[in-house]
Each structure stands twice: as structure tokens, then as C-alpha cells.
C-alpha positions in Angstrom: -16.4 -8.1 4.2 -18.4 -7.2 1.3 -15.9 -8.6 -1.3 -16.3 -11.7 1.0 -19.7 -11.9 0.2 -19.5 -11.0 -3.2 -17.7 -13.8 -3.7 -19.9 -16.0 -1.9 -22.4 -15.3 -3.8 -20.4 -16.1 -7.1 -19.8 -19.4 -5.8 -23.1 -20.3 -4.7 -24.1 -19.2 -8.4 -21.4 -21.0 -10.5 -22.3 -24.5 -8.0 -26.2 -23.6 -9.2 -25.4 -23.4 -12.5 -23.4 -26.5 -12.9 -26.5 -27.8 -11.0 -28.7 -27.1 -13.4 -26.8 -27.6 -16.3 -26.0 -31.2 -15.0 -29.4 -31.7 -14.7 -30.4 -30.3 -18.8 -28.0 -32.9 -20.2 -29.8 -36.4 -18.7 -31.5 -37.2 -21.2 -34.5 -38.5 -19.2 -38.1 -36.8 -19.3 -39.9 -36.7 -16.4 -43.4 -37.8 -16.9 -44.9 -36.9 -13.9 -44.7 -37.5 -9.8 -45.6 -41.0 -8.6 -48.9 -40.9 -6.7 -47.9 -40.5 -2.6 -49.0 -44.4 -2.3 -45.6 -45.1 -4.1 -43.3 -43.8 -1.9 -41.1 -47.1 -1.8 -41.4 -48.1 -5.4 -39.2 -51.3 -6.2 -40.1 -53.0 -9.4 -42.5 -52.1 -12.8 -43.4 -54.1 -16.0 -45.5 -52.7 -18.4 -47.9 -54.9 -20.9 -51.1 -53.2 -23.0 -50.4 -50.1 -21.8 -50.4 -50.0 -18.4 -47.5 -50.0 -16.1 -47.7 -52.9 -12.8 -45.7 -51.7 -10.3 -44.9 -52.6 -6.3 -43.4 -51.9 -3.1 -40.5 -53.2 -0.8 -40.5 -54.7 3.1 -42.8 -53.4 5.1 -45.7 -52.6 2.8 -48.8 -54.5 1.4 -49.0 -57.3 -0.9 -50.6 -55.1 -3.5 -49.7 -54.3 -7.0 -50.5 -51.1 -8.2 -51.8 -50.5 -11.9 -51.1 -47.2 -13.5 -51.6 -45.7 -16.8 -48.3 -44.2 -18.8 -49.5 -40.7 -17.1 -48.8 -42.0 -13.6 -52.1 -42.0 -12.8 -53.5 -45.4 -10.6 -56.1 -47.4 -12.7 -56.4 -49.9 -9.6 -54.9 -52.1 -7.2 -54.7 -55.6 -7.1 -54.4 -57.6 -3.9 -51.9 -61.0 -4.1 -54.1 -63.2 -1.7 -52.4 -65.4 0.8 -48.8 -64.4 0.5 -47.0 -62.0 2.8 -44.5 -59.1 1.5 -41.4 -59.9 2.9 -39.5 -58.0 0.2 -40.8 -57.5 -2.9 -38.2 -56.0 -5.3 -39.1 -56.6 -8.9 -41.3 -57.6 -11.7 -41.9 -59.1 -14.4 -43.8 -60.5 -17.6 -43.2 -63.6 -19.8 -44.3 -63.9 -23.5 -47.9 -64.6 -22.3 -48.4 -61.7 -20.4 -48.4 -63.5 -16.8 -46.5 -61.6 -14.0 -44.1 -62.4 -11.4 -42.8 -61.0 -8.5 -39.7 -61.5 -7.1 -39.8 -61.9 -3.5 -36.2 -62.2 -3.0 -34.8 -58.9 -1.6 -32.4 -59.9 0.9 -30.2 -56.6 2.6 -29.1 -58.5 5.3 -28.1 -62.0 3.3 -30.0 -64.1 5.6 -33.1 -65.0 4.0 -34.1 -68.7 3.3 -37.5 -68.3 1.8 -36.8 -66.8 -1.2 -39.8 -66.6 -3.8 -41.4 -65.7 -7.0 -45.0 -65.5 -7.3 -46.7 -66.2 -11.0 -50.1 -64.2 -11.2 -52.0 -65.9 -14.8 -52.5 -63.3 -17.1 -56.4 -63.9 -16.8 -56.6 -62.7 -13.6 -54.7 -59.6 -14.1 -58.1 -58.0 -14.2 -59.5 -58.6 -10.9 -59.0 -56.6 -7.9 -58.2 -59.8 -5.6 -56.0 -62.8 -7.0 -54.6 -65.8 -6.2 -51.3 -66.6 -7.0 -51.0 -69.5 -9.7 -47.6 -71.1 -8.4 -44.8 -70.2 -6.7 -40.9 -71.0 -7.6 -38.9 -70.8 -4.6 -34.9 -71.5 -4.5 -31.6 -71.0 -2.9 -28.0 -70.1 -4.1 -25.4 -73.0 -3.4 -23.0 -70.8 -3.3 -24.2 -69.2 0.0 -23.3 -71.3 2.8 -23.8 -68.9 5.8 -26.6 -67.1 6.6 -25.5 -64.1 7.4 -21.6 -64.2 5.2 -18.9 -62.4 6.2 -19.3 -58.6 5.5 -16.9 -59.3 2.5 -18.8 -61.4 0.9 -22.7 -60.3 1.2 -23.1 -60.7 -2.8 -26.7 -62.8 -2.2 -29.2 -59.5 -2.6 -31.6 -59.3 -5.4 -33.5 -56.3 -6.5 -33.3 -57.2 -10.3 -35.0 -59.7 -12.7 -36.4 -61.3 -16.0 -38.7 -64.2 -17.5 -36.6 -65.3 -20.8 -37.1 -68.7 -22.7 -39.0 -70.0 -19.6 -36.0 -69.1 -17.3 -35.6 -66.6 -14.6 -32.8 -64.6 -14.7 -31.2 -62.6 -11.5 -29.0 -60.1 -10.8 -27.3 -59.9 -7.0 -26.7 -56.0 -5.3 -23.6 -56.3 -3.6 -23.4 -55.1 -0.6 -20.0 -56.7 0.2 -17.6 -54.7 2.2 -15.3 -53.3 0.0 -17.7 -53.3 -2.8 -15.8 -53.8 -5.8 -18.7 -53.9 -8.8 -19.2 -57.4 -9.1 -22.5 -59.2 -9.8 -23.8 -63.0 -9.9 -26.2 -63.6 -12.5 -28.0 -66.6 -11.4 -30.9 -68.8 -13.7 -33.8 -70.0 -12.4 -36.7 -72.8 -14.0 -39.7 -71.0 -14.7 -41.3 -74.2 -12.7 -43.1 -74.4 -9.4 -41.2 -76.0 -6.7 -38.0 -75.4 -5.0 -34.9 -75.0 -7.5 -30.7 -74.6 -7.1 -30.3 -71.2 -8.5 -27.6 -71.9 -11.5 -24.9 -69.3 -10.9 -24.1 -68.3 -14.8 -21.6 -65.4 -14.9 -20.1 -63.4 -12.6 -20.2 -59.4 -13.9 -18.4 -55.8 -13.2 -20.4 -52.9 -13.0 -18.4 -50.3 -11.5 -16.5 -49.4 -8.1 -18.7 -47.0 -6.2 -21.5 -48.9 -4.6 -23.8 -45.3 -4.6 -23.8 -45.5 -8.5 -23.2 -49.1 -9.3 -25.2 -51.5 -7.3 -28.1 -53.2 -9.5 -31.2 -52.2 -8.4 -33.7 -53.2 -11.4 -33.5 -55.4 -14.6 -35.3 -55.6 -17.6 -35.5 -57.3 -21.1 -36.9 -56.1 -23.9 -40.4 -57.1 -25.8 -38.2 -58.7 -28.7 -35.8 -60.2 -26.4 -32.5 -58.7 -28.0 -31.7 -56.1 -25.3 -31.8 -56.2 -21.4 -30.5 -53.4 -19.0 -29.6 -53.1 -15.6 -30.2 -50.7 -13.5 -28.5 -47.9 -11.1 -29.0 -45.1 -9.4 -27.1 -43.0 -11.8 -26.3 -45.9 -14.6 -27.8 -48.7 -17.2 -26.2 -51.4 -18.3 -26.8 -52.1 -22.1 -26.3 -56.3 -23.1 -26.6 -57.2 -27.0 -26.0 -59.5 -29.1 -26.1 -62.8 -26.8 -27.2 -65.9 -28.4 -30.7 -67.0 -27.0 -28.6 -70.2 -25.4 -26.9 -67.5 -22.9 -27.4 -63.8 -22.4 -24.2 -63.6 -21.3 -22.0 -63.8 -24.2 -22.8 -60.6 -25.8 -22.0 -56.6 -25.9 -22.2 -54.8 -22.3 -22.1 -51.1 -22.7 -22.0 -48.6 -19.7 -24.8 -45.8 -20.1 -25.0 -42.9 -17.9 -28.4 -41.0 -17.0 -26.2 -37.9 -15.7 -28.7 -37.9 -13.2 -28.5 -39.4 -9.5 -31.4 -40.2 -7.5 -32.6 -43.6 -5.7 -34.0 -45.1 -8.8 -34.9 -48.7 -7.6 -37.0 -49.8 -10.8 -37.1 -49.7 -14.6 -39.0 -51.8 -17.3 -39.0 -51.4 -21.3 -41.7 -49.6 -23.0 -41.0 -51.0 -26.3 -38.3 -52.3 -27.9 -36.0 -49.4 -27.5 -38.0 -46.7 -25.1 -37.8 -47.1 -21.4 -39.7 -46.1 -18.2 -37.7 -45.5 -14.6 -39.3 -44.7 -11.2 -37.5 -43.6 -8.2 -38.3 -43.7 -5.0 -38.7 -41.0 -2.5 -36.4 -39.9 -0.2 -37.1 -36.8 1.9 -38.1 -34.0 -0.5 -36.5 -35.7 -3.5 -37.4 -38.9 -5.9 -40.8 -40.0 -6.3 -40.6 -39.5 -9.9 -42.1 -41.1 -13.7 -39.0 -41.1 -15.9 -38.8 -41.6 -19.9 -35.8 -42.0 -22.2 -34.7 -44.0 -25.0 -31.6 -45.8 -25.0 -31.0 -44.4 -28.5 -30.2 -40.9 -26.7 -28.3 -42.6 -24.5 -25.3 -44.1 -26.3 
């Protein structure tokens, strides 16, 4: 009995070990725990400092400023429009934001939407939104699809050249990797989402659906993200970002990370949400480290 538990105890010391040494090789730095008003953190973009961030279904139509510390700075209320599912965000080259209000689990959605917020206003506590872009896929023809093909969730996007561009989370039966990446006009009014390229992350839907996108301030570089993985593109031609490099980069470290935005040109910052007793966290890490 007592060499039973001797060797118990072995195991449960090698598993912690491996444990912790997984964790000592990711290469991200924690910065600090999100404030507990974060819990369901979605989407960030940073701009003069400051990091804009929101939340999914079922909370308020508020975007939450923070300082690279973590710490709120305020809270700005997005008057007249509803959070159905906000999943992302983003800046253009004049510092307006958008959110993407296009998070669709279910693939039944028909008011998809992105909300433009001037960068003038970004210092008031209450603002209007300054247009909204809303659109459809022609591709989906049933609302819900067949469990197979459920490939019409977005949780990932960017402003580039005055286009939108978004990423689709499958959540297909049988998941298999693949993405659509749709273009959108940056225009007000109703648009046919352009269906660009179709891309293949990886085969295990835990670790390779899309749950964020971002492009860089020079617009050379855009990642997606996982809960485990980025995906590097470079070296696309500024006609279409889907002709260059795409390189697989893993964070050797798993948690529900549901948003990530560039710092600069080559640092990034990653938030996760939490989930029970885990996630919740301010990430750093540069994609130098990474490759």
C-alpha cells in the first residue's frame, strides 16, 4: 500500500512539473487580471495608449477604456443600439472604431452589423454611433444550415484600405479547420459580404477556431487568433491580403482567449476570458519570440 502511494505521489509530481514547465515556455507575460467587469471579454483595439475593449450577448452596449496596466480609465455608452453579440473591434487609419456586431453561434442571424464610433467622440462617456454597415453572406442560404455546414460565425475582424475584413469560427460538424474570409465596404448601408478566400487553420476545433483578428499599425502583418494559436499573414500585396506568407504560431498556452489587438508593429496584447477560476487575464508577447 505504501509503495502504491509512493508512487502516486511521483505521478502527481512528474504531471505538476510538466505543468509548470509547459506553462515557463509560452512566451506570453501576463500583465495583470482583467477588472471583474470583464468577465466575457470579446474584442480590444488599442490607439494612444489605451486599450478599447467589449463584451459578448448578454451584456451592455458599453465599451470599456483601459490603460496598458489593465486598469479602467472609463466607460463609454453606444447610445441607441442593442448588444446582440458584440465580438470584436476595431480602428481605421483615423482612429474611428468599429464594432462588429456579428457573432452568430447558432448561424441564424440576419441583422448582422458594424457600428462606426468618430474618433471625436471617443472622449465622451455617452456616444452616438456615426453609421452603421450592415450585410449578409450569399453564400448562406438557410438560416439555421445543416450542422455540417455552420461556417457563418464571426468573432474576428479588421478596417484595411477602407474595407472590412472577416474571419468565420466554424462550428461545422466535423470541424475540419477551414475559414471564409469575407470583405466588407467600409460604407453605411446594407452590403453582399465578398467571400475572398477560403483558409485552413487546423483540425481540432478547441485550438483552432478563430476567435479574434488583428492588423498591424503599418499594415504588413495581421494575425488570427486561438485559444492556443496565432496565425501570422505577410507579404500580401495591399490589392489582397490573401496572397501572402501564413505561418502557424503557438502560445504553448491554452485558455479561452477570445480577443487580441497589436500594440505596435510587432508587440501584441491578448485577453482571455474567464471561465470558472481560470482566464480573466492581460497578456503581452511579441511575435518576434514567437517564431
Amino acid at each position: 500500500m505504501k509503495n502504491t502511494i509512493k508512487t502516486l505521489l511521483a505521478v502527481a509530481c512528474i504531471s505538476l512539473l510538466s505543468c509548470e514547465n509547459k506553462s515557463e515556455t509560452s512566451e506570453l507575460k501576463q500583465i495583470t487580471d482583467l477588472p471583474k467587469t470583464l468577465k466575457e471579454i470579446s474584442g480590444v483595439a488599442f490607439s494612444n495608449n489605451l486599450i478599447y475593449s467589449i463584451e459578448d450577448s448578454g451584456n451592455e452596449n458599453e465599451v470599456t477604456v483601459l490603460d496598458t496596466l489593465g486598469t479602467i480609465t472609463k466607460t463609454i455608452v453606444v447610445n441607441a443600439v442593442e448588444n446582440i453579440d458584440w465580438e470584436d473591434l476595431t480602428f481605421d487609419k483615423k482612429d474611428n472604431l468599429y464594432i462588429g456586431d456579428f457573432g452568430n453561434n447558432d448561424n441564424d442571424r440576419k441583422d448582422l452589423a458594424i457600428y462606426k464610433i468618430n474618433q471625436s467622440d471617443l472622449k465622451k462617456e455617452s456616444v452616438d454611433v456615426a453609421y452603421k454597415v450592415t450585410f449578409d453572406y450569399p453564400e448562406q442560404t438557410d438560416f439555421p444550415p445543416k450542422k455540417k455546414d455552420l461556417l457563418f460565425d464571426v468573432e474576428g475582424f479588421f478596417e484595411y484600405e477602407n474595407h472590412f475584413y472577416l474571419f468565420t469560427k466554424n462550428r461545422s460538424k466535423g470541424f475540419d479547420g477551414t475559414s471564409y474570409i469575407y470583405k466588407v465596404p467600409n460604407q453605411a448601408g446594407h452590403h453582399k459580404a465578398q467571400l475572398i478566400k477560403k483558409i485552413i487553420t487546423c483540425s481540432d476545433y478547441h485550438n483552432c477556431a478563430i476567435t479574434s483578428a488583428a492588423i498591424s499599425p503599418d499594415g504588413l502583418k495581421f494575425v488570427l487568433l486561438s485559444h492556443s494559436k496565432l496565425w501570422l499573414f505577410e507579404n500580401y500585396s495591399k490589392d489582397d491580403i490573401t496572397n501572402g506568407k501564413m505561418t502557424e504560431l503557438n502560445l504553448n498556452h491554452y485558455s479561452q482567449k477570445e480577443a487580441v489587438c497589436f500594440k505596435n508593429n510587432e508587440e501584441l496584447f491578448i485577453a482571455d476570458e474567464k471561465v470558472k477560476k481560470t482566464g480573466g487575464n492581460l497578456f503581452q508577447v511579441s511575435l518576434e519570440s514567437l517564431k
